[in-house]
C-alpha positions, 0 to 999 in steps of 0.5 A, spaced: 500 500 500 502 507 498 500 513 499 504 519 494 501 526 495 505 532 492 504 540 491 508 545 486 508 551 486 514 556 481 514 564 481 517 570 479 515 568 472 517 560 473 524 562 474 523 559 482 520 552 483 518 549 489 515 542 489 513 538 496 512 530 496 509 527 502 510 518 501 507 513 506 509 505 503 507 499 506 513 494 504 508 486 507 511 480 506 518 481 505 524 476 506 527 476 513 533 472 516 530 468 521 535 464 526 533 456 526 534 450 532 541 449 532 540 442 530 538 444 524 545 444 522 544 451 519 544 457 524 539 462 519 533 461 513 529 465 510 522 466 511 517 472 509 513 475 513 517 481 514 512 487 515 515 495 514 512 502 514 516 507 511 514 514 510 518 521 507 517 529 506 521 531 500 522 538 498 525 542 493 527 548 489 530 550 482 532 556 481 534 559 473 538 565 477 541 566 470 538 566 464 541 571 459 544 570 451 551 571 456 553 566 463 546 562 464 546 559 473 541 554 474 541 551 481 538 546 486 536 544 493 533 537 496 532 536 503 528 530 504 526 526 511 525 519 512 524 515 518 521 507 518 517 503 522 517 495 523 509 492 523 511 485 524 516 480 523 514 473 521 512 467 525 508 472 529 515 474 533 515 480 536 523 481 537 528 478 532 537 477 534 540 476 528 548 477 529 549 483 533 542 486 531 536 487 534 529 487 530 523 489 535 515 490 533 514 497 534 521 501 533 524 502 527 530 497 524 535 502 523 537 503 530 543 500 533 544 495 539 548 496 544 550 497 551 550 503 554 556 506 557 556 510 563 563 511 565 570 508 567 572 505 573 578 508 576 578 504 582 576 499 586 571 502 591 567 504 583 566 496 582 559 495 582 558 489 586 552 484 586 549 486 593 546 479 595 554 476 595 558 482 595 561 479 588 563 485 582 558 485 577 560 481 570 561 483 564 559 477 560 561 471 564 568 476 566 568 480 573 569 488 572 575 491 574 579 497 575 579 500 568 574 496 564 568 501 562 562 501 566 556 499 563 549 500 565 545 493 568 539 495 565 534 490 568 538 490 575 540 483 575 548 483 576 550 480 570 552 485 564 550 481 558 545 481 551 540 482 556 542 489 557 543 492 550 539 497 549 536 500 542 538 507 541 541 512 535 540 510 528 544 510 521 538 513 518 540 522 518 535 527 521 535 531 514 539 529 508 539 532 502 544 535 496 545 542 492 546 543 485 550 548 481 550 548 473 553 554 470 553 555 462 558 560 457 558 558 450 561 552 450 564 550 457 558 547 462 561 547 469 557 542 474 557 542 481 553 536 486 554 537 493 550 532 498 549 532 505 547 528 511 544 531 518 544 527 525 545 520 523 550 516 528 556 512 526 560 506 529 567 509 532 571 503 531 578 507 533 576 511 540 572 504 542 578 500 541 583 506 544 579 507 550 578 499 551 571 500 550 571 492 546 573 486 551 579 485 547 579 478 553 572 475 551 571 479 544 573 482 537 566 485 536 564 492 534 558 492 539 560 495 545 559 504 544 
């Protein structure tokens, strides 16, 4: 199911343009990556079901700034926002892992999961311990200790494990969009293209292993932020 609505407007004598689109798009039944029993000799298959929302505001603007027998400029601006949401997944689940990723009805697929870092233990009086035996709180099966990263015990249990990982940030920016530029004379035509993101969120591989944010003893992955 799609919905597309559209407005368009030009001025100053159809030198200046303006068009505004508003999208929704329902994307049913697509394929998903769907772990399996491990006695099934394989981890994964493939199985549809997968339901997403998408939808967008685009803008934008042309303008002939140019236009006599001599120089002619015309140039252009798009802004776009786009955001998604997952309806369902297949088998009726609510929430999927699949490797490092988490999908959860209701949120969107392009968040990240990751454990939440709330500092760094420099010294032994900030070790959490687990009230009930006086034993440091553990990083995946690993006791925490002065100068690990300290990580945030989600549902309280003592035990910093996927259980604690949190979907947060997003891949997808906030605005992105891109400006175009076209000068004529005579014969030479020069184009300029310049394209831009706003408020999308990156992985720092290089300041997470500086700052042994990676559990270099139990891991080699970039999940840890």
């Amino acid at each position: 199911d799609n919905l597309e609505v559209s407005l368009e407007s030009s001025f100053f004598n159809n030198k200046v343009s303006a068009f505004l689109t508003y999208y929704l798009r329902d994307n049913k039944n697509q394929l998903f990556k769907t772990p399996v029993p491990l006695e099934y000799g394989y981890s994964y298959s493939y199985t549809s079901g997968m339901r997403i929302q998408t939808s967008g505001v685009e803008l934008d603007f042309q303008a002939n700034l140019l236009t006599g027998s001599g120089l002619k400029w015309n140039t252009g601006l798009n802004l776009a926002y786009n955001t998604n949401k997952l309806l369902q997944l297949p088998k009726g689940y609510n929430e999927l892992i699949v490797g490092d990723r988490k999908f959860e009805v209701g949120k969107s697929v392009n968040h990240f999961w990751l454990y939440d870092n709330i500092g760094v233990i420099n010294s032994s009086n900030d070790i959490p311990v687990n009230p009930n035996d006086n034993t440091p709180v553990s990083f995946r099966g690993v006791e925490l200790n002065v100068g690990d990263p300290l990580w945030r015990d989600v549902n309280n249990d003592h035990i910093i494990n996927d259980s604690d990982k949190l979907l947060m940030g997003s891949t997808l920016p906030k605005v992105k969009g891109g400006l175009f530029n076209q000068l004529k004379y005579k014969n030479i035509d020069a184009t300029f293209l310049m394209t831009f993101s706003l408020g999308g969120n990156m992985l720092n591989q290089a300041a997470s292993s500086r700052l042994d944010f990676i559990n270099s003893e139990i891991s080699g992955e970039l999940d840890d932020i």
